[in-house]
TORKOL-4160 file (C-alpha; in steps of 0.2 Angstrom, whole numbers, padded with zeros to 4 digits, m for minus):
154
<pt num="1" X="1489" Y="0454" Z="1741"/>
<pt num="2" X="1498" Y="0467" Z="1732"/>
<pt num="3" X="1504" Y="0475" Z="1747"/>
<pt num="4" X="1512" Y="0459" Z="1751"/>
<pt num="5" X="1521" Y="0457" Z="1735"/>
<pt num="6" X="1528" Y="0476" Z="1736"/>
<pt num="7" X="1535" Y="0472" Z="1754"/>
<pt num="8" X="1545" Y="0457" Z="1747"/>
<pt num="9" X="1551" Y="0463" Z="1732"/>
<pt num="10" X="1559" Y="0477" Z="1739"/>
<pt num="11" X="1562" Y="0475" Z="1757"/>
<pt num="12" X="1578" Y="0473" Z="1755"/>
<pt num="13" X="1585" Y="0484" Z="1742"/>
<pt num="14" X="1595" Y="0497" Z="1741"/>
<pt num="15" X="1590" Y="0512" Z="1749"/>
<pt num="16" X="1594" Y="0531" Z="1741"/>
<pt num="17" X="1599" Y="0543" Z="1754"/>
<pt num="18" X="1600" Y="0561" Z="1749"/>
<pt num="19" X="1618" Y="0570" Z="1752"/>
<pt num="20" X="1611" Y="0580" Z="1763"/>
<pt num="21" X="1608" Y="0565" Z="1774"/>
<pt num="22" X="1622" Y="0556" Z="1773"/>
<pt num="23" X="1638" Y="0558" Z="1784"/>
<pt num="24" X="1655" Y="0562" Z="1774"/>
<pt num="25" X="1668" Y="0550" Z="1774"/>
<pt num="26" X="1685" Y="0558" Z="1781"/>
<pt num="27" X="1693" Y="0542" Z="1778"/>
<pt num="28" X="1707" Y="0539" Z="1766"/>
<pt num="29" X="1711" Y="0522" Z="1760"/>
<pt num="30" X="1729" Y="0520" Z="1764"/>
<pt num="31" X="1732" Y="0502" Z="1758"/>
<pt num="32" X="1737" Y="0508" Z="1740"/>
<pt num="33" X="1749" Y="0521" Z="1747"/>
<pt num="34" X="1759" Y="0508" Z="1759"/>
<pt num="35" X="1760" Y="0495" Z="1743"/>
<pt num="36" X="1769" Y="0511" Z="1735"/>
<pt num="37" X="1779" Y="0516" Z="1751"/>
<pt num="38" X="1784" Y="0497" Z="1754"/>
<pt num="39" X="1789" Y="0495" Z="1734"/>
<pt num="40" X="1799" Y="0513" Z="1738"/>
<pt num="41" X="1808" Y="0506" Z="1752"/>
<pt num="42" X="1814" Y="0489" Z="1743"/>
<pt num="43" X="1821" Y="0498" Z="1728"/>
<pt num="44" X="1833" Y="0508" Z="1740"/>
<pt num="45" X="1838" Y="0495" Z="1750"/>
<pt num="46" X="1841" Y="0485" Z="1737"/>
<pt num="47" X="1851" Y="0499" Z="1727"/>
<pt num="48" X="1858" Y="0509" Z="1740"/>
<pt num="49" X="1871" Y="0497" Z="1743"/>
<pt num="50" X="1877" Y="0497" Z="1727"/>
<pt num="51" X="1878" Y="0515" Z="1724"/>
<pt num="52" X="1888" Y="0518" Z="1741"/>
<pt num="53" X="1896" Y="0502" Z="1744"/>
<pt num="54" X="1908" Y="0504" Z="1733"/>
<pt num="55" X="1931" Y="0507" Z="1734"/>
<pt num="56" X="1937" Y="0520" Z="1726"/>
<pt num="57" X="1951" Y="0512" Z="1714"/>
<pt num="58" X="1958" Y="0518" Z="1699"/>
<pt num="59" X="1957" Y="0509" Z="1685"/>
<pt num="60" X="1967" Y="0504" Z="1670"/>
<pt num="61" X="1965" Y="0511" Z="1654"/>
<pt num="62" X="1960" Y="0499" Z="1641"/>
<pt num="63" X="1978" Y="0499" Z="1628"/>
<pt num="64" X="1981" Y="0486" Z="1614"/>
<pt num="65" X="2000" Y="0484" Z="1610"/>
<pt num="66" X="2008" Y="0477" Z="1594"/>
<pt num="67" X="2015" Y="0459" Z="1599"/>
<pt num="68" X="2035" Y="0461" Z="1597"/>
<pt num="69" X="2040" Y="0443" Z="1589"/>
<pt num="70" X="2055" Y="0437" Z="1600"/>
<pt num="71" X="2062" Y="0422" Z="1598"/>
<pt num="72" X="2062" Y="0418" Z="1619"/>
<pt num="73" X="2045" Y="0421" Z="1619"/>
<pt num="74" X="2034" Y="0408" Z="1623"/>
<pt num="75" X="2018" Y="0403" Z="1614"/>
<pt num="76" X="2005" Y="0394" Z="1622"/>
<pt num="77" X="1989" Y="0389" Z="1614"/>
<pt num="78" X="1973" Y="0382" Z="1622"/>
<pt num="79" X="1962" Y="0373" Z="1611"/>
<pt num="80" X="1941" Y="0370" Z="1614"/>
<pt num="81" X="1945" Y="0354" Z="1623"/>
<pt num="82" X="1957" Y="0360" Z="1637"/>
<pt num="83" X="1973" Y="0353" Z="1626"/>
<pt num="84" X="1990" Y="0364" Z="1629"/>
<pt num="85" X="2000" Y="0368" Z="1616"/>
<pt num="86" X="2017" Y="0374" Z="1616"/>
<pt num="87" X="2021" Y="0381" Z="1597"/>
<pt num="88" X="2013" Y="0367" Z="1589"/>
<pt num="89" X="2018" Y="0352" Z="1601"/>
<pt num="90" X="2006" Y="0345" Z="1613"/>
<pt num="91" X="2010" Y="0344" Z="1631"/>
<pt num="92" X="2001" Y="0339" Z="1647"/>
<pt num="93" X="2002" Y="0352" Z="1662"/>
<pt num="94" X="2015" Y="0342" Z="1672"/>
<pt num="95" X="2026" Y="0340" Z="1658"/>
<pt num="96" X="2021" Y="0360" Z="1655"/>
<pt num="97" X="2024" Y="0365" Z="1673"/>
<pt num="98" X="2043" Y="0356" Z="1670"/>
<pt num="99" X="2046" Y="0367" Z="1654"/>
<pt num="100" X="2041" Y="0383" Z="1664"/>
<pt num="101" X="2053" Y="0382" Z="1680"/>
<pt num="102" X="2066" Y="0379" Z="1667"/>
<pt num="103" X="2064" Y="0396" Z="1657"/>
<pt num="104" X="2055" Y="0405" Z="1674"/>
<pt num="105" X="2076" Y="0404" Z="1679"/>
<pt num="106" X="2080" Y="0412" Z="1663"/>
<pt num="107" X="2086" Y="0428" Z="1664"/>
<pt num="108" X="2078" Y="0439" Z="1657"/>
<pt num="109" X="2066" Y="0430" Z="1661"/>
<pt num="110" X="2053" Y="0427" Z="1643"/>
<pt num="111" X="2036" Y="0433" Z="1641"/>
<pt num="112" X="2022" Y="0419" Z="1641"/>
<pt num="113" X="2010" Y="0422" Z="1627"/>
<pt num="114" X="1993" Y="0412" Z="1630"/>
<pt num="115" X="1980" Y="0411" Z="1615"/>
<pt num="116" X="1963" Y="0404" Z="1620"/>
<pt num="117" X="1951" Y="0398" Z="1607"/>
<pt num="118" X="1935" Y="0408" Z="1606"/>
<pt num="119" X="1925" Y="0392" Z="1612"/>
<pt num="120" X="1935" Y="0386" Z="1624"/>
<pt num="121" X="1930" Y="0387" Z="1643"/>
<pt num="122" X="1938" Y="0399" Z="1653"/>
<pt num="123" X="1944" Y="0387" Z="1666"/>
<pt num="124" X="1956" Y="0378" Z="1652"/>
<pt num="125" X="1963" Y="0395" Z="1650"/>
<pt num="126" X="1964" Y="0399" Z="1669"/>
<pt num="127" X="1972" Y="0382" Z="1673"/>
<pt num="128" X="1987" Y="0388" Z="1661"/>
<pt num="129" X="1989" Y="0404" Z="1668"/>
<pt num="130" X="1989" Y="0398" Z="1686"/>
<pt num="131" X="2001" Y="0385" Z="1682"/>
<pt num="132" X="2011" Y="0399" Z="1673"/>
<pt num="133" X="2011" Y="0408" Z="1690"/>
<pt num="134" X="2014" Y="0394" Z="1703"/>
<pt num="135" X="2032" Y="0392" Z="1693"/>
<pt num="136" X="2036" Y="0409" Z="1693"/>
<pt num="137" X="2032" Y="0418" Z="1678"/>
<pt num="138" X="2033" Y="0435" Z="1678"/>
<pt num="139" X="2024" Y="0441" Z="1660"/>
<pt num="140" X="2008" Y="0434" Z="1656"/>
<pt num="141" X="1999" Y="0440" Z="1640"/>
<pt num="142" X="1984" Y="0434" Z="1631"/>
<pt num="143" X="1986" Y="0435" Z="1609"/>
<pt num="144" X="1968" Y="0442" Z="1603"/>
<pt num="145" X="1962" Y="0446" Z="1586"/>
<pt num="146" X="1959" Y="0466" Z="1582"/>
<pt num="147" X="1940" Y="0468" Z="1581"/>
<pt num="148" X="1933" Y="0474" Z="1564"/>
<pt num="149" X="1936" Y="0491" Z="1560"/>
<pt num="150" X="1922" Y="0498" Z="1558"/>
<pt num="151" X="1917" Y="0490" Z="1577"/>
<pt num="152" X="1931" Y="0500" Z="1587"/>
<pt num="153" X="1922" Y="0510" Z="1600"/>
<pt num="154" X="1931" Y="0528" Z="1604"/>
């Protein structure tokens, strides 16, 4: 009876083979090295295109000039809620488009200065200057405040 609880118990187990034995495994598990290679091969197609796909331009060099107050310059001024303001009266842009041919005719022609509210969305700005364009305005500037001091990178 005993011999018949040895032979169930371990039957079945796990067998210990000398290394003499045993044959060596040659085989290299490749699945960790083609997850690698595969990770490898998105990065450089993803950035490759970038790196090399790109024109040679020149471009400008970054110059703050001093506004030179005239008195045929025209001030615009763009508030958070798209309203356009020429000095300090209010117009909408058909009545802005008129005022532009007129002094676009000018010659010489005056400069268009637009100031855009921090918190206004681009677009209201972009529908100014595109208007400012389509009636042939030559000089387009924008009126920004001088960053603090201290913040001026070199």
């Amino acid at each position: 009876m005993a011999e018949s609880q040895d032979s169930a118990v371990g039957g079945v187990g796990i067998q210990l083979v000398d290394e003499d034995e045993s044959p060596i495994n040659s085989s290299i598990n490749t699945t960790p090295l083609v997850d690698i290679m595969l990770v490898l091969l998105i990065i450089f197609l993803i950035t490759i295109p970038v790196a090399i796909g790109t024109v040679d331009v020149t471009l400008p060099e970054e110059r703050n000039v001093v506004v030179q107050v005239r008195k045929e310059n025209i001030n615009l001024a763009v508030t958070t809620d798209g309203s356009i303001y020429w000095d300090t009266t209010q117009l909408s842009e058909t009545q802005l488009a008129n005022r532009l041919v007129v002094e676009a005719r000018k010659v010489p022609q005056p400069e268009v200065h637009i100031r855009g509210d921090l918190l206004t969305e681009y677009w209201h700005v972009g529908r100014v200057v595109e208007l400012a364009q389509r009636t042939g305005i030559q000089k387009i500037g924008f009126i920004t405040k001088a960053p603090p001091k201290g913040l001026v990178e070199k």
